[in-house]
DRENTORKOL-3810 file (N, C-alpha, C; in nm, 4 decimals):
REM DRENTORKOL-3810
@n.u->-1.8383; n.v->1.9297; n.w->4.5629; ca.u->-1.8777; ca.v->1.8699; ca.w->4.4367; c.u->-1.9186; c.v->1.7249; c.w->4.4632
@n.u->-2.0532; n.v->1.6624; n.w->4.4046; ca.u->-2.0923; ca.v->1.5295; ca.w->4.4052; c.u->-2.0008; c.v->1.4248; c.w->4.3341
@n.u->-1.9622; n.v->1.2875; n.w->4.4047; ca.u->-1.8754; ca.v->1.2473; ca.w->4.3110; c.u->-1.9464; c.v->1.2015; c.w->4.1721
@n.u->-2.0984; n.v->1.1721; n.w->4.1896; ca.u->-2.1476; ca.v->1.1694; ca.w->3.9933; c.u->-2.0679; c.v->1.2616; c.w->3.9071
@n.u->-2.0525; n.v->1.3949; n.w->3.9708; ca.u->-2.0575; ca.v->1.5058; ca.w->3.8404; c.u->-1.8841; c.v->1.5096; c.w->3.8119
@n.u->-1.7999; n.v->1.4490; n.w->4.0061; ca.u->-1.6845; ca.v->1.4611; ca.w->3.9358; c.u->-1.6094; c.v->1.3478; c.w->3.8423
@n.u->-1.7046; n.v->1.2335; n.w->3.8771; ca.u->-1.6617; ca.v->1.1094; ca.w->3.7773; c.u->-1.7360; c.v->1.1494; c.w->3.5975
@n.u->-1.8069; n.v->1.2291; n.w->3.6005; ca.u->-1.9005; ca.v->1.2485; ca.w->3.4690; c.u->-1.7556; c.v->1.3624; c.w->3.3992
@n.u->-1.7246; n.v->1.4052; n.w->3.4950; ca.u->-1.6010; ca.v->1.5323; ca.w->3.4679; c.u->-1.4586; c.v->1.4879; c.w->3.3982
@n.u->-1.3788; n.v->1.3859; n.w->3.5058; ca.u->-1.2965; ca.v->1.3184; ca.w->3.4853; c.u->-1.3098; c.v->1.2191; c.w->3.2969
@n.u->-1.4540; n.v->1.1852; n.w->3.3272; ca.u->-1.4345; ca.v->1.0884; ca.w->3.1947; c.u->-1.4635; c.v->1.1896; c.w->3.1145
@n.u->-1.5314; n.v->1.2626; n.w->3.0829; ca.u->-1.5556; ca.v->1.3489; ca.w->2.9772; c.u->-1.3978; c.v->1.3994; c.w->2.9588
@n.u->-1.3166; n.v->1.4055; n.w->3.0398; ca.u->-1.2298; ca.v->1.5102; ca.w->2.9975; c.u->-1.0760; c.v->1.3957; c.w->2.9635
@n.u->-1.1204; n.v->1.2800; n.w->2.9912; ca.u->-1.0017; ca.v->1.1697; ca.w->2.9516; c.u->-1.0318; c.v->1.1319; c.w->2.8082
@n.u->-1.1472; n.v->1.1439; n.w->2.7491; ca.u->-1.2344; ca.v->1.1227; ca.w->2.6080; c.u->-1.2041; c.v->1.2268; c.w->2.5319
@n.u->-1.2058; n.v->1.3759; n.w->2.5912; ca.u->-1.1447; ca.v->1.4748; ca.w->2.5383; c.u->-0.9954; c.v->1.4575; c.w->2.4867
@n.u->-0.9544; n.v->1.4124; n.w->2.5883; ca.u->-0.7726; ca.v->1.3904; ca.w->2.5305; c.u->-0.6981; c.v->1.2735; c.w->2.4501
@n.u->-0.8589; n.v->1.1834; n.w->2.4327; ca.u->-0.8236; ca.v->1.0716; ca.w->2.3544; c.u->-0.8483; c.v->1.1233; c.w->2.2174
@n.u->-0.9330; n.v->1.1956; n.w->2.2112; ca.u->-0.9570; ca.v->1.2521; ca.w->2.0973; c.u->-0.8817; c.v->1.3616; c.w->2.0232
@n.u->-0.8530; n.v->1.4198; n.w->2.0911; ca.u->-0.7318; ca.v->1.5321; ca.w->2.0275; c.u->-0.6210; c.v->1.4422; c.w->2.0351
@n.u->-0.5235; n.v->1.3543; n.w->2.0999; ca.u->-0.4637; ca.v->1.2918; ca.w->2.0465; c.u->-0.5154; c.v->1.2088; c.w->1.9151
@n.u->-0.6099; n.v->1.1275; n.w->1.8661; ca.u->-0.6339; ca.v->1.0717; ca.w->1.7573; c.u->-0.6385; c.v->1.1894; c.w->1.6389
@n.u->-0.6447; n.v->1.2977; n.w->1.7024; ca.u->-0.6899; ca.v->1.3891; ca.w->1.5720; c.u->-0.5325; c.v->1.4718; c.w->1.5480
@n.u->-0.4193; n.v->1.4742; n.w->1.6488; ca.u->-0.2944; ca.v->1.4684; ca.w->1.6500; c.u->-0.2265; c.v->1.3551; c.w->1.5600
@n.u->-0.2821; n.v->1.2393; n.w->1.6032; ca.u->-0.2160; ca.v->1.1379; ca.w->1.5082; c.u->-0.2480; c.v->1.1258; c.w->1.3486
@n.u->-0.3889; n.v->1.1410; n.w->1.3237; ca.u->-0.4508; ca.v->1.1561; ca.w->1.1724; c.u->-0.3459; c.v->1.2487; c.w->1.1506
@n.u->-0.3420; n.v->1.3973; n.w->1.2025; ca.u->-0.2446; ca.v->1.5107; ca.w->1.0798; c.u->-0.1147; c.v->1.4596; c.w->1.0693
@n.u->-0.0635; n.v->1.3728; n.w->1.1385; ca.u->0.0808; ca.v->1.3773; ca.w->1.1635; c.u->0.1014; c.v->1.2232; c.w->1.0301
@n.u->0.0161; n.v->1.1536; n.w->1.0310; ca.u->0.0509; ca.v->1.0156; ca.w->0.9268; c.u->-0.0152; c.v->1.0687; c.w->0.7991
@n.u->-0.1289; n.v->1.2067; n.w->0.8162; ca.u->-0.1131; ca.v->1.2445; ca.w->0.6367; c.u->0.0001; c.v->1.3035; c.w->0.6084
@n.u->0.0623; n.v->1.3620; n.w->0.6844; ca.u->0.1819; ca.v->1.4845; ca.w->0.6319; c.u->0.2749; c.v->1.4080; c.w->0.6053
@n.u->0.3212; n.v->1.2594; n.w->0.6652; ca.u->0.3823; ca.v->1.1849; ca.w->0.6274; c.u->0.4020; c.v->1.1141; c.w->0.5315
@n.u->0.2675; n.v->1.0715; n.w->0.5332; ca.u->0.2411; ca.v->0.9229; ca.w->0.3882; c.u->0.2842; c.v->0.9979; c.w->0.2781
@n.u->0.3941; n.v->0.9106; n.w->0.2247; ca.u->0.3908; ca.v->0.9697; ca.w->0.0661; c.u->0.2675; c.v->0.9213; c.w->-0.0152
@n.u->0.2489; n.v->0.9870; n.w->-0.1147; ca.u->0.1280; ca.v->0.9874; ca.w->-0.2104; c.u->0.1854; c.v->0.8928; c.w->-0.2844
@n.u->0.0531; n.v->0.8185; n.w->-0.3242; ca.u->0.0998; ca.v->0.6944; ca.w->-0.4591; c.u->0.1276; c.v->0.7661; c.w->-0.5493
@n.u->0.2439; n.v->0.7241; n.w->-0.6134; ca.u->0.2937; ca.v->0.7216; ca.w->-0.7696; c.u->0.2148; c.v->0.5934; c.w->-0.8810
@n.u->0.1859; n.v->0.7705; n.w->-0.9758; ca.u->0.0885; ca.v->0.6942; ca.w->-1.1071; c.u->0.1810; c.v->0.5767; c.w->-1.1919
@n.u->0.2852; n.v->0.5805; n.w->-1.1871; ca.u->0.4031; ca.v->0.5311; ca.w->-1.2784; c.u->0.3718; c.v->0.3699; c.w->-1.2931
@n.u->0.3846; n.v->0.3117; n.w->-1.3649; ca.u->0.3959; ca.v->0.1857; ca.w->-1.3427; c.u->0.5471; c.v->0.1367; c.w->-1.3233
@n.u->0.4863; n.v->-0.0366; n.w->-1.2316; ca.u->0.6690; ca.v->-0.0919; ca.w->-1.2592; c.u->0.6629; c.v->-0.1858; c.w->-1.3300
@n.u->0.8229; n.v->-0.2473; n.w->-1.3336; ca.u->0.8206; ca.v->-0.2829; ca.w->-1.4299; c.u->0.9577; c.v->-0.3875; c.w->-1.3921
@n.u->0.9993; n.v->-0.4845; n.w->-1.3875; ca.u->1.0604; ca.v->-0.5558; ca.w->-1.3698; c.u->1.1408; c.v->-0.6737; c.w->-1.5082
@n.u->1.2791; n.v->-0.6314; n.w->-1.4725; ca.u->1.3566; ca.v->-0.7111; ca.w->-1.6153; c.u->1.3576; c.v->-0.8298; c.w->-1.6418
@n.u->1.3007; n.v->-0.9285; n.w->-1.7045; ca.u->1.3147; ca.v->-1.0529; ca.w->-1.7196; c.u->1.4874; c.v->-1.1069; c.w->-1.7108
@n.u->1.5620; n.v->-1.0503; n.w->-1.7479; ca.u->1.6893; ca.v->-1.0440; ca.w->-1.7858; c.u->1.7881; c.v->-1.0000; c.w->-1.6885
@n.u->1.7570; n.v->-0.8956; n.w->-1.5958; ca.u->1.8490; ca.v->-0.8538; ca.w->-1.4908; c.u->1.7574; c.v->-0.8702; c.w->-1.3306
@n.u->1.6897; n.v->-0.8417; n.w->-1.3518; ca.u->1.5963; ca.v->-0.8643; ca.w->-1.2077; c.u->1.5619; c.v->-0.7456; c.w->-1.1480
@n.u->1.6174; n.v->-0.6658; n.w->-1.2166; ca.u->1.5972; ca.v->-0.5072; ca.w->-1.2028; c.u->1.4283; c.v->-0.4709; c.w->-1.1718
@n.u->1.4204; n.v->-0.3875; n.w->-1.0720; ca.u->1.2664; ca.v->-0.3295; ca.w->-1.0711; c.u->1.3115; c.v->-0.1891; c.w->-1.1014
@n.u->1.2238; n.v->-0.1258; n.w->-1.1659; ca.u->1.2019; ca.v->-0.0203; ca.w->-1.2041; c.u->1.0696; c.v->0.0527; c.w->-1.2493
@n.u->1.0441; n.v->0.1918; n.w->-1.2607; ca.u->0.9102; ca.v->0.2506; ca.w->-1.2846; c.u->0.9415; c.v->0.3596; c.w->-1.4235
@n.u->0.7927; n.v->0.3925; n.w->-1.5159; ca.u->0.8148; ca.v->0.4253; ca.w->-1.5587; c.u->0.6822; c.v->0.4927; c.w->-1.6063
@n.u->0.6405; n.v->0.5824; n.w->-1.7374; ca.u->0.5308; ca.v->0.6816; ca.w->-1.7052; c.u->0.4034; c.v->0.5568; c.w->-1.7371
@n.u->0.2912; n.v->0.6547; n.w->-1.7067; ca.u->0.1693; ca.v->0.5609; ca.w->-1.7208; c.u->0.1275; c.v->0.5425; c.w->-1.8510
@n.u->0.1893; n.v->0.6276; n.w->-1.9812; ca.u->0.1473; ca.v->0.6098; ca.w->-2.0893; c.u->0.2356; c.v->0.5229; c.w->-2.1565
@n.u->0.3147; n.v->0.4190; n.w->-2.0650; ca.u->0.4046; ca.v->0.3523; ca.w->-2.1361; c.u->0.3179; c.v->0.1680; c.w->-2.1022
@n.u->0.3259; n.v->0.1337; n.w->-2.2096; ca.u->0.2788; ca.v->-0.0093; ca.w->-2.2151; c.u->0.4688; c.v->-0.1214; c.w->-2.1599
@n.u->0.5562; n.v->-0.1031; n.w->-2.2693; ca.u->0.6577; ca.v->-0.1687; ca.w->-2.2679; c.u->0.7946; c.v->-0.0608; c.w->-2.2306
@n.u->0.8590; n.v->-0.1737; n.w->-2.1496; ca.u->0.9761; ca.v->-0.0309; ca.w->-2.1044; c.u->1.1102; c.v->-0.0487; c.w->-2.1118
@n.u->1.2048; n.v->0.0131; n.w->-2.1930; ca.u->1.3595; ca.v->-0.0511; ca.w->-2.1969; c.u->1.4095; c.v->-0.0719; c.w->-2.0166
@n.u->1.4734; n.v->-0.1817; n.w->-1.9868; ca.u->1.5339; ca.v->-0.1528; ca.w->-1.8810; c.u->1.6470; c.v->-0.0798; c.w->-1.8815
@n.u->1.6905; n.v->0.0352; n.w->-1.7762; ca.u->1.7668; ca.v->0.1386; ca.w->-1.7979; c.u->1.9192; c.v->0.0575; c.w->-1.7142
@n.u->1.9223; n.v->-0.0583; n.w->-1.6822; ca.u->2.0727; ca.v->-0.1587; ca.w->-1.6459; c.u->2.0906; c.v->-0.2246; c.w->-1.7886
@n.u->2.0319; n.v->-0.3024; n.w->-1.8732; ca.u->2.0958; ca.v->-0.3768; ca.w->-1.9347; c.u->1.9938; c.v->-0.3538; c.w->-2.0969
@n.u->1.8598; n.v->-0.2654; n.w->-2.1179; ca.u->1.8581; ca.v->-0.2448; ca.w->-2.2067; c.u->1.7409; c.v->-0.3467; c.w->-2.2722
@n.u->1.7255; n.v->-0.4340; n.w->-2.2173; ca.u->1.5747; ca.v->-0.5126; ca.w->-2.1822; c.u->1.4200; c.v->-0.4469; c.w->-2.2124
@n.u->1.3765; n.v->-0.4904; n.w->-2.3044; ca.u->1.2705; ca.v->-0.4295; ca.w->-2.3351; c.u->1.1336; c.v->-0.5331; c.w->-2.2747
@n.u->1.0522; n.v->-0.4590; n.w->-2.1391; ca.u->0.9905; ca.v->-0.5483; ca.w->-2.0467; c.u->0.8536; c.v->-0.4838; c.w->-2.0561
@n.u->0.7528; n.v->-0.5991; n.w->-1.9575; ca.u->0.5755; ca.v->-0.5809; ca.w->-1.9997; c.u->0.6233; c.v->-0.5354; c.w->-1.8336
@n.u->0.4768; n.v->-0.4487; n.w->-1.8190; ca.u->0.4532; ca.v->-0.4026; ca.w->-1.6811; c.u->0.4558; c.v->-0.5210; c.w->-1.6263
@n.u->0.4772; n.v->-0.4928; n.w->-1.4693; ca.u->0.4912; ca.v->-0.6018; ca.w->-1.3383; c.u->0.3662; c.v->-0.6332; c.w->-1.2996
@n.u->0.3192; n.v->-0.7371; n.w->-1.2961; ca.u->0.1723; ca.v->-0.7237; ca.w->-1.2256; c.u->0.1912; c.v->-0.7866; c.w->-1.0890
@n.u->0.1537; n.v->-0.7705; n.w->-0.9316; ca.u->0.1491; ca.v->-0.8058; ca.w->-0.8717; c.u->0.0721; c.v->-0.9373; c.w->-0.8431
END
């Protein structure tokens, strides 16, 4: 064998295994990532409490002390 075709060999086939590893790593961090939650949060002026709650809620009792709070905005 010429060494062109066995160096053309070698890299083709180290590119091969970079690639199925990257395509190993993509399935393995979707199956992982949790999915965003629609919920909003919501944080107590009053206790310091964070908490979440549904998306059709504008204002939210806090469920420690009873605090009625505006969504959190980052």
């Amino acid at each position: 064998m010429q060494p062109e075709t066995l160096l053309t060999v070698l890299i083709l086939s180290l590119l091969a295994g970079l690639g199925f590893l990257a395509l190993l790593d993509e399935f393995r961090r979707r199956r992982i990532q949790a999915s965003a939650s629609a919920d909003h949060i919501f944080r107590c002026d009053q206790c310091s409490m964070i908490y979440t709650d549904d998306v059709e809620v504008e204002r939210s009792r806090c469920p420690h002390c009873g605090r009625t709070n505006d969504i959190f905005k980052f």
